[in-house]
ROSERO-45590 format. One record per atom (N, C-alpha, C): atom name; x, y, z. Coordinates in steps of 0.05 Angstrom, whole numbers, plus 5000, padded with zeros to 4 digits. Layout:
PT   atome      X      Y      Z
PT      CA      X      Y      Z
...
END
This chain:
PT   atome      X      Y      Z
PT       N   7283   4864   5385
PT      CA   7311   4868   5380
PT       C   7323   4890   5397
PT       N   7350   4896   5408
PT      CA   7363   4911   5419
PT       C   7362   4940   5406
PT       N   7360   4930   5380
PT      CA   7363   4969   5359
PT       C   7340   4977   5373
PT       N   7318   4969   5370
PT      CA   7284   4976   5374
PT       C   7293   4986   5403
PT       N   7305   4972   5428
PT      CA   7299   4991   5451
PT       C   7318   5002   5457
PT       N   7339   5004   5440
PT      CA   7364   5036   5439
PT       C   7351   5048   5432
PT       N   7326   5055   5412
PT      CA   7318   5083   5397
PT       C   7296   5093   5418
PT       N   7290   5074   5433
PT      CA   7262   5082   5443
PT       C   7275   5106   5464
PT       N   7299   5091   5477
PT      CA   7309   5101   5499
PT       C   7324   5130   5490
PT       N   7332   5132   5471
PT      CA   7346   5151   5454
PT       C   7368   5165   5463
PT       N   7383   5156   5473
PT      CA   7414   5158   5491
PT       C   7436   5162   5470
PT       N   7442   5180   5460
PT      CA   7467   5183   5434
PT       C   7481   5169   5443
PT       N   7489   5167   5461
PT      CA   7511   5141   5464
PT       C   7505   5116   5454
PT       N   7482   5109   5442
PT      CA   7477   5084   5425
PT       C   7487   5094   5398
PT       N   7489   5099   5391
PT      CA   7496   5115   5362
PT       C   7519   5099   5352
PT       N   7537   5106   5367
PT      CA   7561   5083   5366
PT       C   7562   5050   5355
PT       N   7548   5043   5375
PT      CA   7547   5010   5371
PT       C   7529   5004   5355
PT       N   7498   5020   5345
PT      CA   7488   5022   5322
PT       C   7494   5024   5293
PT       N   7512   5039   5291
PT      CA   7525   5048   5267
PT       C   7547   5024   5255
PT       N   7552   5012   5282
PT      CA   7566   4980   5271
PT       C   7560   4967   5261
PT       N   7526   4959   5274
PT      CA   7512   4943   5267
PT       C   7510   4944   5240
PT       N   7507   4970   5224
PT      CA   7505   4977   5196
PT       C   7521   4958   5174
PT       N   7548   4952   5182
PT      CA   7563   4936   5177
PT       C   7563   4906   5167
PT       N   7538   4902   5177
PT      CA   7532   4868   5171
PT       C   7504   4868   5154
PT       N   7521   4851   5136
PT      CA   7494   4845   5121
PT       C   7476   4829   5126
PT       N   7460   4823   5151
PT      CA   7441   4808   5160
PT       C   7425   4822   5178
PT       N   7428   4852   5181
PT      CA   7410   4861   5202
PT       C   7382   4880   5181
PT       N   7370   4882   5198
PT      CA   7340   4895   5196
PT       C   7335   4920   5197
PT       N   7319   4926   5181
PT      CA   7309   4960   5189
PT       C   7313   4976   5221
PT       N   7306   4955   5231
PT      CA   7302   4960   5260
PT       C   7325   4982   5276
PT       N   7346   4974   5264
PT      CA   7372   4992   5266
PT       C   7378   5023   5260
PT       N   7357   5021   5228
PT      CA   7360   5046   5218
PT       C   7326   5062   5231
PT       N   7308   5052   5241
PT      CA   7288   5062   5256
PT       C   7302   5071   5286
PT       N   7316   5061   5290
PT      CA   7333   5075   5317
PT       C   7347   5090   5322
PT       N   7364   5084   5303
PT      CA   7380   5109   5292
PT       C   7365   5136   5283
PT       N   7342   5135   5270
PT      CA   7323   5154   5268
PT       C   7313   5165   5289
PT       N   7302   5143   5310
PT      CA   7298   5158   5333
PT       C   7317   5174   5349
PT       N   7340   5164   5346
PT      CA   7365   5182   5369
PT       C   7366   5204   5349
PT       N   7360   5211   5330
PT      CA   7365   5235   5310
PT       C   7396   5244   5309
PT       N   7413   5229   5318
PT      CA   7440   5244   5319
PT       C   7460   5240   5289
PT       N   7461   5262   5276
PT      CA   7475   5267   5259
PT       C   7496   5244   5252
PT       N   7509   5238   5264
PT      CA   7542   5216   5258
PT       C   7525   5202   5255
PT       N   7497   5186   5247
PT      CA   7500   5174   5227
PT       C   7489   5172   5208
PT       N   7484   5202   5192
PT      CA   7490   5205   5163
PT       C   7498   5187   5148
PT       N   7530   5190   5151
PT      CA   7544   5182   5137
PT       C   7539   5149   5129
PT       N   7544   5138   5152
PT      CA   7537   5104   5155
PT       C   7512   5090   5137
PT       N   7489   5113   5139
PT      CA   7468   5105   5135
PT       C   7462   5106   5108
PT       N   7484   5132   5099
PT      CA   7484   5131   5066
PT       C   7502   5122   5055
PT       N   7528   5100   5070
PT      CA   7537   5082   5054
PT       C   7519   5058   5058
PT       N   7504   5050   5071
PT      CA   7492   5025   5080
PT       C   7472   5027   5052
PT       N   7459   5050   5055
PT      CA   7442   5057   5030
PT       C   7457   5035   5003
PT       N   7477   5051   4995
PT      CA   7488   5056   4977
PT       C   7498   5028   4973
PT       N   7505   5000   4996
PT      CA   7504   4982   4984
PT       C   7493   4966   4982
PT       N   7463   4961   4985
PT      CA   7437   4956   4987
PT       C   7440   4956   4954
PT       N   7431   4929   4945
PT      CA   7430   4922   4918
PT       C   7397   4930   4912
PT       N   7387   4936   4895
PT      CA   7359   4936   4886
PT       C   7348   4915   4884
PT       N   7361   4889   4880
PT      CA   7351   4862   4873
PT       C   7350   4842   4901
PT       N   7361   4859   4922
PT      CA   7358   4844   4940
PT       C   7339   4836   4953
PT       N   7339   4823   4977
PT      CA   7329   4803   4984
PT       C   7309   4829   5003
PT       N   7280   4815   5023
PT      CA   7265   4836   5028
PT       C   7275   4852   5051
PT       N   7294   4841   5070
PT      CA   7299   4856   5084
PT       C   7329   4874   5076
PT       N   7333   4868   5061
PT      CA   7360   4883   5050
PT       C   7347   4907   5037
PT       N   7310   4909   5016
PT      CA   7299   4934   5006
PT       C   7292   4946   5040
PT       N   7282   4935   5056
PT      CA   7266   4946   5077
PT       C   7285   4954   5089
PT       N   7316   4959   5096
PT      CA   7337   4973   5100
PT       C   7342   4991   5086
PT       N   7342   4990   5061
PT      CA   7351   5011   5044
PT       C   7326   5033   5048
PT       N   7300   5024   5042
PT      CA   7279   5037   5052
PT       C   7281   5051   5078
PT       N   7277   5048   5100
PT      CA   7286   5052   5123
PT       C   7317   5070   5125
PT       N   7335   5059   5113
PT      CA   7351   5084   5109
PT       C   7350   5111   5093
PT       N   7331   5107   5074
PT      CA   7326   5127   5060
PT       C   7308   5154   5067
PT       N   7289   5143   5095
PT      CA   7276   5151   5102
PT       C   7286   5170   5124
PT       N   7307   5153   5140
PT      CA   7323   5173   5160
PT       C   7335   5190   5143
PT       N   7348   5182   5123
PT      CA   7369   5213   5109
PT       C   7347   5238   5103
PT       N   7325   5234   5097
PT      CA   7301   5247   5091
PT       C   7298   5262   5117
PT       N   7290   5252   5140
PT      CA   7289   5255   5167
PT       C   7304   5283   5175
PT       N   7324   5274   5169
PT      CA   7353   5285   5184
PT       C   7355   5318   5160
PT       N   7340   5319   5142
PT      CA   7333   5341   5121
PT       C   7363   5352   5111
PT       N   7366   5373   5119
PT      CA   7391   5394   5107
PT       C   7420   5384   5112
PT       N   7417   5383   5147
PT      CA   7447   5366   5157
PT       C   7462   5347   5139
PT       N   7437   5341   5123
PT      CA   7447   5302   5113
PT       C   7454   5309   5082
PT       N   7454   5331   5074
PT      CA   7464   5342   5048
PT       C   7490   5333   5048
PT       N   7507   5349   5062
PT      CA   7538   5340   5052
PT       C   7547   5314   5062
PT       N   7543   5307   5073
PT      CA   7547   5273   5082
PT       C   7535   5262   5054
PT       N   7513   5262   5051
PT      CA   7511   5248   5028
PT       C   7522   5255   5005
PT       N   7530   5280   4990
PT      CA   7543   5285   4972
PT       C   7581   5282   4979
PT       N   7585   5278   5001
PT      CA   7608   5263   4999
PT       C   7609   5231   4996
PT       N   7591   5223   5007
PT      CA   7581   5196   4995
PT       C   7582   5183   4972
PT       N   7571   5203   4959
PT      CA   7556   5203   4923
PT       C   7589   5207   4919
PT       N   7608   5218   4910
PT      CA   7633   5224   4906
PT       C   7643   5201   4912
PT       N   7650   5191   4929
PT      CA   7665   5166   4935
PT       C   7655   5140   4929
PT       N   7635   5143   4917
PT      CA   7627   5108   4909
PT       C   7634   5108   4887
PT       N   7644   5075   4874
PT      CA   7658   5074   4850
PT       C   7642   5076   4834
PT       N   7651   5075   4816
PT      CA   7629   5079   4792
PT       C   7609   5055   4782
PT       N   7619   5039   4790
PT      CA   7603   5005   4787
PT       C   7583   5008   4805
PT       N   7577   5037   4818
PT      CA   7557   5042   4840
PT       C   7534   5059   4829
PT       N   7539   5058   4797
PT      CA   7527   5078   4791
PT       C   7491   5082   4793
PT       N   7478   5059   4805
PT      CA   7452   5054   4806
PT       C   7459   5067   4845
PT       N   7464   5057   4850
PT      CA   7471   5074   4888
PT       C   7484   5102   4890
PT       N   7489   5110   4868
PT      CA   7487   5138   4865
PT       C   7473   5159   4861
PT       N   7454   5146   4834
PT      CA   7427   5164   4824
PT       C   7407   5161   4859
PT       N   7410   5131   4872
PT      CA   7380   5130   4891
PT       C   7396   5148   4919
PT       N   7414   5153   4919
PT      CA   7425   5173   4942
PT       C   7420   5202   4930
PT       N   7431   5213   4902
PT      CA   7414   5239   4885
PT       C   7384   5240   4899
PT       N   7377   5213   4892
PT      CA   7346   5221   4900
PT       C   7336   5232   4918
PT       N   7355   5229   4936
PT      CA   7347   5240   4967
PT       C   7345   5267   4976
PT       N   7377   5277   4955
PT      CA   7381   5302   4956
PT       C   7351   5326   4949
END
């Protein structure tokens, strides 16, 4: 896949068109392993709404995203505090299971 040799290459300027990718619900870990590799902050945020709408019951590549995202916010350590607690704040409350697993991170 394209994510896999944006991260390898690790050019923040992929960061951008990665963080889109986040957007669709059909893509793969592979995105959020690249995103890990560019290590660049902006996408925090993305990665902990992507988290956050990652159902628990879903399907395997929808856990192996959320997995994989959970792992970059971990990654990214202190930085990714307030991004995620602005996160945690703005999800509705019908989110309340994508709230406690973003807590978790903290």
């Amino acid at each position: 896949m394209a994510a896999t040799a944006l991260g390898k290459i690790g050019d923040p300027r992929a960061v951008e068109p990665l963080v889109e990718l986040l957007r669709y619900a059909d893509i793969d870990e592979a995105v959020a392993v690249a995103l890990d590799k560019i290590g660049d902050i902006r996408a925090t945020v993305p990665l902990a709404q992507k988290l956050a709408r990652c159902g628990s019951g879903g399907g395997y590549t929808e856990r192996a995203l959320a997995e994989a995202s959970s792992e970059v916010l971990v990654d990214f350590g202190a930085s990714a505090v307030e991004p995620l607690i602005t996160t945690i704040q703005n999800l509705d409350i019908l989110h309340k299971g994508s709230k406690w697993r973003l807590v978790g991170l903290l």
